[in-house]
C-alpha positions as CSV (number, residue, x, y, z in Angstrom):
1,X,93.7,134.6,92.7
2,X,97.4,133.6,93.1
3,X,97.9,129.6,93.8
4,X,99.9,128.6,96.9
5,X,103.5,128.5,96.0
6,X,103.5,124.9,96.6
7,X,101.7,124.5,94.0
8,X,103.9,126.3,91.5
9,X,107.0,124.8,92.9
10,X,107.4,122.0,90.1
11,X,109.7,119.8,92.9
12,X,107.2,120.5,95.6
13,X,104.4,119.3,92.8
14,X,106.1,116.4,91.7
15,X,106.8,115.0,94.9
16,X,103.3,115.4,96.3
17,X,102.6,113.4,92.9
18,X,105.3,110.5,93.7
19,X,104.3,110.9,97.6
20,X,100.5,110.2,95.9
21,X,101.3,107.2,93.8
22,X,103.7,105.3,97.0
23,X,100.6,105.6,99.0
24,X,98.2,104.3,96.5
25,X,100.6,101.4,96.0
26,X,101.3,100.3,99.4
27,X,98.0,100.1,100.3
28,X,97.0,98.3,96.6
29,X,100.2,96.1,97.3
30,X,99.1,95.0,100.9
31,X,95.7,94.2,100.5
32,X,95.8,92.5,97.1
33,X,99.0,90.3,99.0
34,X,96.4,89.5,102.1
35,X,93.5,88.5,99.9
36,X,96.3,86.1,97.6
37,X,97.1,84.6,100.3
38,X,94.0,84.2,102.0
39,X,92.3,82.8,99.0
40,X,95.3,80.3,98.4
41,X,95.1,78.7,102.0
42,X,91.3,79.0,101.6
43,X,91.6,76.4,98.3
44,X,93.9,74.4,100.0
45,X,91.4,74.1,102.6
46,X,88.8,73.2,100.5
47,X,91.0,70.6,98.7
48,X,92.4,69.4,101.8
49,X,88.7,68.8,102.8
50,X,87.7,66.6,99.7
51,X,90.3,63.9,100.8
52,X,89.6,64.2,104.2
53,X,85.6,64.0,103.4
54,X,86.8,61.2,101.0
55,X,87.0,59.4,104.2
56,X,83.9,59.7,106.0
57,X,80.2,59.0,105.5
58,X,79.5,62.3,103.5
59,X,77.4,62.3,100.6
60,X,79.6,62.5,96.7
61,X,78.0,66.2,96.6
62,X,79.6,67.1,99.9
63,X,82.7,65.9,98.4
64,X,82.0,67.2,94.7
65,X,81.1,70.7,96.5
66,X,84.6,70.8,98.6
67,X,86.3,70.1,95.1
68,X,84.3,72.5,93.2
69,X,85.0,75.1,95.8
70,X,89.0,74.6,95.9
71,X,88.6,74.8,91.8
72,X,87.0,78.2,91.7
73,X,89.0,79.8,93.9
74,X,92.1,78.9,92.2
75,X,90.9,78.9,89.0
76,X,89.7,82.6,89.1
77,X,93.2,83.4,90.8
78,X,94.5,82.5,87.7
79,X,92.3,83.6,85.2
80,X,92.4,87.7,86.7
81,X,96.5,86.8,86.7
82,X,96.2,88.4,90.8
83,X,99.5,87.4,91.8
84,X,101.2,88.8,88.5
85,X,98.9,91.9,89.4
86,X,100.2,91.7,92.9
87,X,103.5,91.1,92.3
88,X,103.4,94.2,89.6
89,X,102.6,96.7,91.9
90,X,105.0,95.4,94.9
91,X,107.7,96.1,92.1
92,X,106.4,99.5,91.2
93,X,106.0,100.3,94.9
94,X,109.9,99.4,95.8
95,X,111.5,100.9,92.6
96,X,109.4,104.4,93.8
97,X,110.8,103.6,97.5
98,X,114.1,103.6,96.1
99,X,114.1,106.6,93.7
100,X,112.4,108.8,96.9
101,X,115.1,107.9,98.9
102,X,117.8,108.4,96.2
103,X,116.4,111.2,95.7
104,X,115.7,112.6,99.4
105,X,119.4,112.1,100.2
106,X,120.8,113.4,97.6
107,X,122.5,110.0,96.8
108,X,123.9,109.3,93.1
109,X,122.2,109.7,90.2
110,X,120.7,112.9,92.3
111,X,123.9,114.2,93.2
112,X,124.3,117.1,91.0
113,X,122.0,119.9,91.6
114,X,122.0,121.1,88.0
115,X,120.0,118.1,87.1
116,X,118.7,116.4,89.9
117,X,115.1,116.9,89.4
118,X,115.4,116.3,85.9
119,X,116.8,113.0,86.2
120,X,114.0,112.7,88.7
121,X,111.2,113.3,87.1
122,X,112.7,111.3,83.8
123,X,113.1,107.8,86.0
124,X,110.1,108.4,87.8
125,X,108.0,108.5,84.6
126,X,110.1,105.6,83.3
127,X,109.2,103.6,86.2
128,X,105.0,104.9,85.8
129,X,105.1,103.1,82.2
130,X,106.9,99.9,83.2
131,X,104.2,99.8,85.1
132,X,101.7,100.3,82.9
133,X,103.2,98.1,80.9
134,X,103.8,95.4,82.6
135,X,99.5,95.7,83.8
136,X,98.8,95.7,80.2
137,X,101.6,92.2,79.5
138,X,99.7,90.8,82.3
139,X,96.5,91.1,81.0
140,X,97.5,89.9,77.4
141,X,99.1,86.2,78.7
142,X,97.6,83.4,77.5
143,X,96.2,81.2,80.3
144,X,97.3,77.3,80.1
145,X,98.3,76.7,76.5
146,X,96.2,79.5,74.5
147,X,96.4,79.8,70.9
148,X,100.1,80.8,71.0
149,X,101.1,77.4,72.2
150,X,102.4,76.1,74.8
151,X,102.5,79.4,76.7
152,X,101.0,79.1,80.3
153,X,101.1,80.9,83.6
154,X,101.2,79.3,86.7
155,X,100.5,80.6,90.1
């Protein structure tokens, strides 16, 4: 059976592989943003409450709890490294933007047809293991002061 030319087409093939990744990325990229950001103003909720339950009648637990709450929440924000994560893949989804359109208009690097998708495909890929990694360098930073030192990484 003879595939779709499409499918053979190594341009047509390596775009619906770029096209693949953008999508993957801006949807990673938006929800991982919304959940930072509703997780930060969730702690400072939580923290905001201790002072303000600092002021009433409410039992130390309460208070302890509205604390304890806030500290989870940031502390596993920082522990998983999510906003490096987040920020990683709102990189890796503009430097793609960027290439496509380069690349879509014909614009320099991709000027010369003799090697345009080439030069494509080569600063695609580069841009795939920058990614990759920067995922990995993320993964391996020590969290407030490790063994290393005093290497910490703050939100």
């Amino acid at each position: 059976m003879e595939e779709p030319e499409s499918l053979t087409d190594p341009e047509q093939w390596f775009l619906g592989k770029v096209e693949s990744a953008l999508a993957w990325a801006r949807k990673k990229a938006f929800r991982r943003e919304r959940i930072y950001y509703r997780s930060r103003i969730c702690s400072l909720a939580f923290s905001t409450g201790v002072v303000v339950a600092a002021a009433t009648p409410i039992p130390r637990w309460g208070i302890a709890a509205l604390g304890g709450v806030s500290a989870i929440i940031e502390g596993s924000l920082q522990v998983t490294g999510y906003r490096e994560q987040m920020l990683s893949i709102m990189d890796f989804r503009s430097r793609l933007e960027v290439e496509l359109t380069l690349y879509r208009t014909h614009s320099a690097p991709y000027n010369d047809e003799d090697v345009r998708l080439a030069k494509f495909v080569e600063r695609v890929e580069r841009i795939f293991r920058d990614s990759d990694e920067s995922q990995v360098s993320i993964l391996q930073q020590p969290i407030n002061g490790g063994e290393t030192g005093n290497n910490t990484r703050l939100i």
